[in-house]
N, C-alpha and C positions, 0 to 999 in steps of 0.2 A: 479484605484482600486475601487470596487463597495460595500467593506465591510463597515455596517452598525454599526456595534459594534467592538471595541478591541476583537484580536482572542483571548482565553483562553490561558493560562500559562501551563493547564495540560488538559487530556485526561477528568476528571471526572468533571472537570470544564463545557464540552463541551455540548449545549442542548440535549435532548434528542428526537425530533421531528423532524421531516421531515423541520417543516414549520418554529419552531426555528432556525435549522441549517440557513435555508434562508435568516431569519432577519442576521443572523450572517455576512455571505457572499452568496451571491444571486447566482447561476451558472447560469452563460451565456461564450457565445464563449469569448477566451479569446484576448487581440488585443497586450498586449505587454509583455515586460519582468517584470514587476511591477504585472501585472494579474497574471500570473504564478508563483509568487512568492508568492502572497497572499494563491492562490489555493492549490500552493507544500507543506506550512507551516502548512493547515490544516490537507492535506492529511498524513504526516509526523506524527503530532499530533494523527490522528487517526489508522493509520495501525498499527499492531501489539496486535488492544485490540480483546474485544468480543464486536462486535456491534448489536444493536437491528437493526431490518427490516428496520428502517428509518433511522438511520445509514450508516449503508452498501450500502442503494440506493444512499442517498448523497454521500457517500464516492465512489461508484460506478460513478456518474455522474462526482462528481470532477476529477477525474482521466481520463475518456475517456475526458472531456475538454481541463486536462493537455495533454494527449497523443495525440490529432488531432491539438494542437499547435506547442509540440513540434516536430510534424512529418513535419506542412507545413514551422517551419521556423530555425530546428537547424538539422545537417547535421545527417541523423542515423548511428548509432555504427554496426558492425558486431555483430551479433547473439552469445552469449555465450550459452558452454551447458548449460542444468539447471540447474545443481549442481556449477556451476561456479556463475550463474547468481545469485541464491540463495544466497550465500554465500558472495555473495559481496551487493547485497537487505540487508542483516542482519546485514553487516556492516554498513552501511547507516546510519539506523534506532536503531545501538547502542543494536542489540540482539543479544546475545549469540548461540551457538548451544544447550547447553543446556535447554536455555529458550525458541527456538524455541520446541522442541523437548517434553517439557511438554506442549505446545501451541498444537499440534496436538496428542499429545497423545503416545510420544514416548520416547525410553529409550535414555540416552545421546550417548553411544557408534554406536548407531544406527545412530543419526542426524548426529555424529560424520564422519559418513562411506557414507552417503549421500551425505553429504557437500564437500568430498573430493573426491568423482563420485565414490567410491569404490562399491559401491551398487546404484542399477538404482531406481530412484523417483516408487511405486506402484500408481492405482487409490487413495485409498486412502490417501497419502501421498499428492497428487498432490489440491486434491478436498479441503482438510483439510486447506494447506497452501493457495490457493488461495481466501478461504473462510478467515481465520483468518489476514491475510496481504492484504486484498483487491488488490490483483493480479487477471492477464488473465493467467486462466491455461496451456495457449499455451506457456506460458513463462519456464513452468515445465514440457514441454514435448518433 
């Protein structure tokens, strides 16, 4: 594991720079299950807030590091719809539909009908959630 400092306990604890995040934990390729775990814990930490530009890139890079590990060495899942996939990402991360739902700007009854495929993800819906949970929107479409 290549972290420099104790990961933070909470989101607001977390720096706010590009180059702080680094000192935190540095991204590079990841080589084992200890890497990944370090990486998952920030990434977890972070998805679900509002991040500034240096944020999001870090939170962006951790994630494609996470996902080109976990692609070359644990077996991949079948493709859920989005609304499945979403739904269980939510559970994860301990959010609600309703807390999603004011996260991109929506009424509960709506996440509500989303979440349970009743109604198909819009661009917006899709841009919004990939933006605020640091997801690949291909995931929501």
């Amino acid at each position: 594991m290549n972290a420099t400092k104790p990961i933070p306990s909470s989101f607001a604890k977390l720096p706010k720079t590009y180059e702080a995040l680094c000192r935190l934990h540095l991204p590079r390729t990841l080589h084992d299950e200890i890497e990944l775990e370090a990486v998952t814990e920030i990434i977890d930490l972070m998805a679900g807030h509002t991040l500034n530009r240096d944020q999001a890139d870090y939170l962006e890079t951790l994630a494609e590091l996470a996902e080109a590990y976990e692609s070359a060495n644990h077996e991949t899942l079948p493709a859920l719809p989005p609304h499945e996939f979403l739904a269980a990402h939510l559970e994860n991360i301990g959010m609600s539909a309703t807390e999603w739902g004011k996260l991109i700007g929506i009424d509960r009854s709506t996440a509500s009908r989303l979440l349970r495929g009743e109604r198909k993800f819009n661009t917006a819906h899709v841009r919004k959630t990939a933006e605020a949970l640091g997801l690949e929107a291909s995931l929501l479409i």
